[in-house]
C-alpha positions as CSV (number, residue, x, y, z in Angstrom):
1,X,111.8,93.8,89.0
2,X,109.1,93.0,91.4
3,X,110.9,90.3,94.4
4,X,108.1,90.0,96.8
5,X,107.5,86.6,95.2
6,X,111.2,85.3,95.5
7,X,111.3,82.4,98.0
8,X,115.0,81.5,97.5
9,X,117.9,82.7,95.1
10,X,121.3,80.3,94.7
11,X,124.3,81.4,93.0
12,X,123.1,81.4,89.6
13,X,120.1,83.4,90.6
14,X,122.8,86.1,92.0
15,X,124.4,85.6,88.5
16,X,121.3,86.4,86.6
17,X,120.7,89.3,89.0
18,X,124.1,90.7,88.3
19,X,123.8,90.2,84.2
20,X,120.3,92.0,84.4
21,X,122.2,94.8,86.4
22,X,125.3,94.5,83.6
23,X,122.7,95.1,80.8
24,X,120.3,97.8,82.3
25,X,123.5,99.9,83.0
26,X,125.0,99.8,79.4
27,X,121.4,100.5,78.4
28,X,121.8,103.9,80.7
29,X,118.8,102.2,82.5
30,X,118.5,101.5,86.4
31,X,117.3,97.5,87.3
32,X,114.9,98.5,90.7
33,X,114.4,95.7,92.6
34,X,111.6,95.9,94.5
35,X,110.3,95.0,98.1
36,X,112.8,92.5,98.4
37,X,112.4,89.9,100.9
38,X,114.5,89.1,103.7
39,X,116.5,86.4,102.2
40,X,117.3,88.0,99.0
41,X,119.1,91.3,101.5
42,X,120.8,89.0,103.6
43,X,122.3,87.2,100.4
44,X,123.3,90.3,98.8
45,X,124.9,92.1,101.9
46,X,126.9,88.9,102.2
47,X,128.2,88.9,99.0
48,X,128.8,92.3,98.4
49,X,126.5,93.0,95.9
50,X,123.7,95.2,97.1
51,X,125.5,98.1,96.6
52,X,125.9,97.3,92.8
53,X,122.5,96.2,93.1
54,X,120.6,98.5,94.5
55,X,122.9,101.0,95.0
56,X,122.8,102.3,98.8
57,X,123.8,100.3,102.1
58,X,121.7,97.2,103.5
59,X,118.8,98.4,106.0
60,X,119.1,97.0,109.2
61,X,117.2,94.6,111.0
C-alpha cells in the first residue's frame, strides 16, 4: 500500500490499517506499506502498532 500520499490518519484510519493487516495475514499474505510519511510513523510508534504493521522497530529521527 503506497502512503506517500497520506496527509493525516485518525483512529479509524489505524482501524482500517489494522483489518487490512488482519486479512493479508490470514491470506498468508504480507500488507507493505510503503514510504510512509512522518506522521503515519509517529502514530504507529505511539500506539504500538508498527511492529504488527510493518514488522521491525520505528527508525529514528
Amino acid at each position: 500500500m503506497e502512503c506517500a500520499g497520506l496527509t493525516t490518519c485518525d483512529a479509524l484510519g489505524l482501524a482500517a490499517l489494522l483489518m487490512l493487516g488482519r486479512r493479508a495475514r490470514a491470506a498468508d499474505c504480507l500488507l507493505r506499506l510503503g514510504n510512509r510519511p512522518a506522521r503515519l510513523e509517529k502514530l504507529l510508534a505511539v500506539t504500538g502498532t508498527h511492529g504488527y504493521l510493518v514488522g521491525q522497530e520505528p527508525r529514528q529521527a
